[in-house]
C-alpha positions in Angstrom: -9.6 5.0 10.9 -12.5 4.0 13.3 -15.1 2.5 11.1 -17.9 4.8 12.6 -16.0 8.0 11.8 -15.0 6.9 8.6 -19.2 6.7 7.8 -19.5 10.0 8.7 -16.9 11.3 6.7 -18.0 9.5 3.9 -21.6 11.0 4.4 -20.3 14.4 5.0 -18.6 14.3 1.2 -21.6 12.8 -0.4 -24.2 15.5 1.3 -21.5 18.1 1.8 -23.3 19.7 5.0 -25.3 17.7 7.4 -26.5 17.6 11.4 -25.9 15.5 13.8 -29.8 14.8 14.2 -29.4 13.5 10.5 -26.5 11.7 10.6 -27.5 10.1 13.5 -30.4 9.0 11.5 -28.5 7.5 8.8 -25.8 5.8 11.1 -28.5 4.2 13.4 -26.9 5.7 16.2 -27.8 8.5 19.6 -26.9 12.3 18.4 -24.4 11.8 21.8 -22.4 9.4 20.4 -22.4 11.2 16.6 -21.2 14.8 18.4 -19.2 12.2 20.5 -17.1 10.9 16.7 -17.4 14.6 15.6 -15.6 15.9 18.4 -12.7 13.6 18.0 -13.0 14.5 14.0 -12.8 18.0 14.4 -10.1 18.1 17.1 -8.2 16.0 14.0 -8.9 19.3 11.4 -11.0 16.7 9.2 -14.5 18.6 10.4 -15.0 22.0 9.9 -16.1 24.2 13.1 -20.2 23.5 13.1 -22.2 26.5 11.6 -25.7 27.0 12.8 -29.0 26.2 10.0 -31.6 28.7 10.3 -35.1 27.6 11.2 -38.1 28.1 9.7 -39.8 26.9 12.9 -39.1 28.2 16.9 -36.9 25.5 18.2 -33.1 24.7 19.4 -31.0 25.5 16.4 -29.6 23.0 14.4 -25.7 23.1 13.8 -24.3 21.7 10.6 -20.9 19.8 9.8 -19.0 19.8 6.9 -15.4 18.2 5.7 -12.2 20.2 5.7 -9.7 20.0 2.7 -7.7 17.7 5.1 -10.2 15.7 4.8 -10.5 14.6 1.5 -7.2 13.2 1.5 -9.0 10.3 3.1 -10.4 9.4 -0.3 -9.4 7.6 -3.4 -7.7 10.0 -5.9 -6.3 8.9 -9.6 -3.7 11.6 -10.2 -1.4 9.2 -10.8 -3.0 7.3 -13.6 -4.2 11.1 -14.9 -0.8 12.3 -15.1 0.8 8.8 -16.6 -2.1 9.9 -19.8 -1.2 12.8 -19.9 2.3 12.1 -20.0 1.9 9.8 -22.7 -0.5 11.6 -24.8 2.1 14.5 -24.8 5.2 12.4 -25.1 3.0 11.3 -28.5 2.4 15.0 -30.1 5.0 16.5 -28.9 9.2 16.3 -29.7 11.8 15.6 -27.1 13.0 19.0 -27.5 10.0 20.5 -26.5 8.8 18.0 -23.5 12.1 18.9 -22.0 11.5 22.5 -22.6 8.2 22.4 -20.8 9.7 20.2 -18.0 12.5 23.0 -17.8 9.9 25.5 -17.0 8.1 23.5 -14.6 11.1 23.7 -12.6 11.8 27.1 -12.5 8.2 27.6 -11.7 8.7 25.6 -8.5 12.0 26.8 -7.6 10.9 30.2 -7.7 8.8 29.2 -5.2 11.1 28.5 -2.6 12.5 31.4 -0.4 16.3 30.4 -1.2 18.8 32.9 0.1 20.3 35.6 -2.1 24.4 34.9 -2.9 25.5 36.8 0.0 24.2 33.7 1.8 26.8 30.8 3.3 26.1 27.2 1.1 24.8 25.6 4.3 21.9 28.2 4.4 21.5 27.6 0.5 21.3 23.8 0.2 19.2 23.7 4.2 16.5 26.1 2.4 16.2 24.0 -0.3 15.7 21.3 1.7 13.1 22.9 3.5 11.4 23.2 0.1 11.5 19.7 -0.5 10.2 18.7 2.4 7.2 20.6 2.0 6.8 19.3 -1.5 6.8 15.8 0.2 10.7 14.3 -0.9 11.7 13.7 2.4 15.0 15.3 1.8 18.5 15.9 3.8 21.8 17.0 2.7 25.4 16.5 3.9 29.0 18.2 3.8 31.3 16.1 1.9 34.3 18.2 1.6 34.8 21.9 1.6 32.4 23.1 -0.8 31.1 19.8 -1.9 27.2 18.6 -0.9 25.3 15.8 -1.2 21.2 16.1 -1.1 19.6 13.1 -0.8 15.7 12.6 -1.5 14.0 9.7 0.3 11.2 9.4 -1.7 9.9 10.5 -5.2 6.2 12.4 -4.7 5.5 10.8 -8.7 7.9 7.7 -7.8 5.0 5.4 -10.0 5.2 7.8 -13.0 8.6 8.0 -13.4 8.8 4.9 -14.0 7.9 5.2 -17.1 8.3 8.9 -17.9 11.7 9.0 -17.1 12.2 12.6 -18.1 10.4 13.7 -14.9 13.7 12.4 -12.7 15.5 14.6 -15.6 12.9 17.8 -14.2 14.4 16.8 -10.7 18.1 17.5 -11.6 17.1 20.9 -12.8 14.7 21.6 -9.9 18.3 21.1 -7.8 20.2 23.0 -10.3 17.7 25.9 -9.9 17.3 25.8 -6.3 21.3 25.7 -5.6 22.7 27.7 -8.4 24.5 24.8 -9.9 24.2 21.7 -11.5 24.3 18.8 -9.6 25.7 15.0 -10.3 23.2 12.4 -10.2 23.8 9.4 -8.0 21.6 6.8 -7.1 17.7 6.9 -8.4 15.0 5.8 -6.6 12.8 5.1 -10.0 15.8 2.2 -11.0 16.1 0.6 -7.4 18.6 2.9 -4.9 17.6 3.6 -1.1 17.2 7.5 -2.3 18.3 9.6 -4.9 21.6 11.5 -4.8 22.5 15.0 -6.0 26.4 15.6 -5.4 27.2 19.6 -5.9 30.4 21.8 -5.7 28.9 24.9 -4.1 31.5 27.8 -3.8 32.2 28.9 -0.2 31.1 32.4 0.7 33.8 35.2 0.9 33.2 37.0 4.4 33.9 40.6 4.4 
């Protein structure tokens, strides 16, 4: 990102609201060339639409700016080394039996999430809704016919690639993810956490009977 722009996003999450007359103060720059880099900000959904300051004074009214949540994707985050602790420290306290039971249910929390068609619903509408909720969870996914009822869905990347590779159970809560979101339990091919292109999920998915 423009270094300029980056500045005032970076003042706009330490201050939270600010105007252009301010910024402009702290950047060393005109208030036309700040709105200029706002403009351009908000048109990217990382500014929020400017809300005007009341006055205590008579004078032109003074607009503030603030950050969108889009925008604080922008900025360092340590999920990853959060959830690797957390992991652990659970992995620690906790038996196998009852890690996997947890991960279990954090599957079938997330597949009930997904709007998958009922059974009256062809396989092809099955596995391409799933897919859909992939995507939006960020696995870059696709599928493909193999035969007459059998599938492969592919994932292109892993949204906790980093912690997997050491919590290997988590690739374990992916396989039942699929299993929940397709009705049936898949066969795991390659894995990205141990070196493949993708990850694999080969399924037999019986045909639908048309009336």
């Amino acid at each position: 990102m423009q270094a300029t722009r980056q500045h005032i996003l970076e003042l706009l999450r330490d201050a939270r609201v600010m105007t252009v007359d301010e910024m402009a103060v702290k950047l060393a720059l005109t208030p036309v060339t700040v709105r200029h880099h706002l403009d351009i900000l908000k048109s990217e959904g990382l500014v929020e639409v400017p809300e005007v300051r009341r006055r205590d004074a008579p004078g032109r009214p003074q607009y503030t700016f603030q950050l969108t949540d889009a925008a604080l994707s922008f900025f360092p985050k340590n999920y990853q080394s959060f959830t690797n602790l957390m992991l652990n420290e659970i992995h620690d306290i906790m038996p196998k039996e009852q890690m996997d039971y947890i991960l279990e249910g954090v599957a079938s929390r997330m597949a009930a999430e997904a709007a998958i068609p009922g059974t009256q619903a062809s396989s092809e509408e099955r596995i391409t809704a799933a897919v859909k909720y992939l995507n939006s969870r960020g696995y870059v996914a696709d599928w493909r016919q193999e035969g007459e009822s059998v599938f492969t869905l592919r994932t292109h990347n892993c949204p906790y690639h980093e912690v997997s590779r050491q919590h290997s159970e988590l690739c374990s809560m992916d396989i039942k993810l699929v299993t929940h979101l397709l009705g049936a339990e898949p066969t795991r091919g390659e894995r990205l956490s141990t070196g493949g292109s993708c990850c694999t999920y080969v399924v037999s998915l019986p045909m639908t009977v048309q009336a």
